[in-house]
C-alpha positions in Angstrom: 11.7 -0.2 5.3 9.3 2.3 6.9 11.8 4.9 7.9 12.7 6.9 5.2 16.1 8.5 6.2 17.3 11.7 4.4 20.5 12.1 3.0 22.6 14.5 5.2 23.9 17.9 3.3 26.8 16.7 1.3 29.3 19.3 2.9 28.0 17.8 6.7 29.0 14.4 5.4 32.1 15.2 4.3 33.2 17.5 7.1 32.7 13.8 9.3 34.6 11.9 7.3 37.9 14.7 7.3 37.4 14.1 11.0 37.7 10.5 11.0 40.6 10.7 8.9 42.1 13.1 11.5 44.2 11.5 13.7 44.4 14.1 15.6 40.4 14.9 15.4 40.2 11.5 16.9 42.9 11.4 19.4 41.6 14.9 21.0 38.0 13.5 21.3 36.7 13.2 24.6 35.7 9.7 23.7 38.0 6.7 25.2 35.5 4.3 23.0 36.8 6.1 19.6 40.1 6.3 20.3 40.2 2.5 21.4 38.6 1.1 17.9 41.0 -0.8 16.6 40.3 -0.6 12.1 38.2 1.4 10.5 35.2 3.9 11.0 32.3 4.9 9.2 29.3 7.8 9.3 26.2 6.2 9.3 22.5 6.9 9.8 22.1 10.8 9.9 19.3 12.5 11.5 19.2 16.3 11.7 18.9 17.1 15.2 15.9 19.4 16.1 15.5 22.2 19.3 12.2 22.5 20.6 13.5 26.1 22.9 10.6 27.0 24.6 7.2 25.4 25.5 4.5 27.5 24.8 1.1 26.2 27.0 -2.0 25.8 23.8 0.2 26.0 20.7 -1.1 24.0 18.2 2.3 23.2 16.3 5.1 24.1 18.1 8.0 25.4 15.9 11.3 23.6 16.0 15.2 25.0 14.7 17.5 23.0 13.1 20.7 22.4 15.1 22.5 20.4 13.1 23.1 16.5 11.7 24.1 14.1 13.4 25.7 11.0 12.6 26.3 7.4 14.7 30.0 6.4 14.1 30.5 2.6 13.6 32.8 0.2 14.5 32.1 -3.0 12.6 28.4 -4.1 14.0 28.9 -1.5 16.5 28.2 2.4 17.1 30.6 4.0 19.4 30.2 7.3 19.1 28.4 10.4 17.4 29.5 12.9 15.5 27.6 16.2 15.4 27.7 18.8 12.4 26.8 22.3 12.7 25.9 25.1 9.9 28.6 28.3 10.0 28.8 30.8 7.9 30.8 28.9 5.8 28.7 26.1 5.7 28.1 22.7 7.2 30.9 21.9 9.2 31.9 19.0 12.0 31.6 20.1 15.5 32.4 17.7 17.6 32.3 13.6 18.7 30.5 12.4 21.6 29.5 9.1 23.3 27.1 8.1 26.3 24.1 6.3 27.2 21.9 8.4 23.8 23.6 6.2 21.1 22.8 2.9 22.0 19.6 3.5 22.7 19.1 5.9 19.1 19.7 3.1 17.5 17.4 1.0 19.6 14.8 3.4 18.8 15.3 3.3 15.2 15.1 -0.3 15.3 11.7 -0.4 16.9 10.7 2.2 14.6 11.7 0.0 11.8 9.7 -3.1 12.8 6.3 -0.7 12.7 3.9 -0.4 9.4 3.6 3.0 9.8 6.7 5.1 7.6 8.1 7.7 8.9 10.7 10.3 8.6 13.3 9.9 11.3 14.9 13.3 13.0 15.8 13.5 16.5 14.3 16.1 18.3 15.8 18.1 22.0 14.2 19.8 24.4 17.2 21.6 26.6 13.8 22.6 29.1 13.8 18.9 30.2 17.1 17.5 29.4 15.4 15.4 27.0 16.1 13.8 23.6 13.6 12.1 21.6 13.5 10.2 18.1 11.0 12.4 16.3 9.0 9.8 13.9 7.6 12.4 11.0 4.4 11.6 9.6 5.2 13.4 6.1 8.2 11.6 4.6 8.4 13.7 1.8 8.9 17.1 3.8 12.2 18.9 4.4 14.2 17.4 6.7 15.2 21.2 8.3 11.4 22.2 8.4 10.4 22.5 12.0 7.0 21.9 12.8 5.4 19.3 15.1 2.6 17.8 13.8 0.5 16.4 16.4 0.4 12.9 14.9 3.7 13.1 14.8 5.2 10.2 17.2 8.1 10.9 19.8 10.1 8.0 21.3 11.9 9.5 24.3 15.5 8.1 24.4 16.4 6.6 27.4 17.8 8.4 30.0 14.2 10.1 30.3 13.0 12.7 32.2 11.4 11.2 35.5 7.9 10.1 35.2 8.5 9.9 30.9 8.8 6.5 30.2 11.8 5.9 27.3 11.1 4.1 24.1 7.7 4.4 24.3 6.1 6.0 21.3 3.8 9.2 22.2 1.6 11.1 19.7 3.1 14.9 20.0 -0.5 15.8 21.0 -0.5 13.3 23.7 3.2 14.0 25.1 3.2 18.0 24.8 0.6 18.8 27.4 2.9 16.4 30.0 5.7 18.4 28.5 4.2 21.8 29.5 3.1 20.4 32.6 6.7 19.7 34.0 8.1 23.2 32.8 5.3 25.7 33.5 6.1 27.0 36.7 3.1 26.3 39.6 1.0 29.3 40.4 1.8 31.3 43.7 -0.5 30.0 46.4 -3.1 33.5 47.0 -1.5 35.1 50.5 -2.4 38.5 51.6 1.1 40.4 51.5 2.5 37.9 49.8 3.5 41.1 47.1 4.3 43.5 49.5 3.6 45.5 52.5 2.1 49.1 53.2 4.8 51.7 53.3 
């Protein structure tokens, strides 16, 4: 298989599966899909999530935080939800579940991903700026999982809702996706107006 997934921190993992055992965890969750499953959940495929905070016009490799891991919840042949992990002081430790439109279509992304040559290391990468999420494809499998820089043959797969004018599940190398990227949140120039900056006291 060309992905080569990570093992999530052990304490992350286990933090999930407490949660899933929680009834209440699971009956408090703003997710009608998770409380509805009828047998039993599982954790499965986890990325650590990545936050690209700000856009910086020419940097060469934009730096990246770790946010967390995140895990797809399934149901049988099904994911129905996520469930995120966060680090504390303490330690890895379950944050929260979610579902929506981003797990179906993670887990079509991995699958394309899957049918390519090329391995990768999978990690989904956010970028709050644009209300976007993409899978980030990393082209050094052996690397960290937390480190945080963006290679720019590095691919990204938006996930679908996309920003507009991004098209989702389209593989783009970083170097070809982060000038668009900066495009859409540097702020246009003010148009040259005499006054425009004041008037004469």
């Amino acid at each position: 298989m060309p992905l080569h997934v990570f093992p999530a921190p052990a304490p992350a993992l286990r933090s999930v599966l407490a949660a899933l055992g929680s009834p209440t965890a699971v009956r408090e969750a703003h997710t009608p899909a998770l409380r509805s499953v009828q047998g039993s959940l599982s954790p499965e495929l986890p990325l650590p999530v990545h936050v690209l905070d700000r856009i910086v016009p020419n940097e060469a490799a934009p730096r990246t935080r770790l946010a967390g891991w995140r895990f797809l919840v399934r149901s049988g042949e099904r994911a129905v939800a996520a469930a995120d992990t966060m680090l504390t002081a303490d330690g890895w430790t379950f944050s929260h579940f979610f579902e929506g439109p981003y797990i179906a279509s993670t887990e079509l992304a991995v699958r394309q991903a899957e049918s390519t040559a090329t391995h990768y290391q999978p990690r989904l990468l956010s970028v709050p700026e644009l209300y976007m999420l993409t899978l980030w494809l990393h082209h050094d499998i052996e690397a960290d999982a937390g480190g945080g820089t963006l290679a720019p043959t590095d691919l990204l797969v938006p996930l679908a809702p996309a920003p507009t004018g991004i098209t989702a599940h389209r593989p783009h190398h970083v170097a070809d996706l982060l000038p668009v990227m900066t495009l859409r949140v540097t702020p246009a120039p003010l148009p040259d107006v005499p006054g425009l900056l004041g008037t004469p006291a």
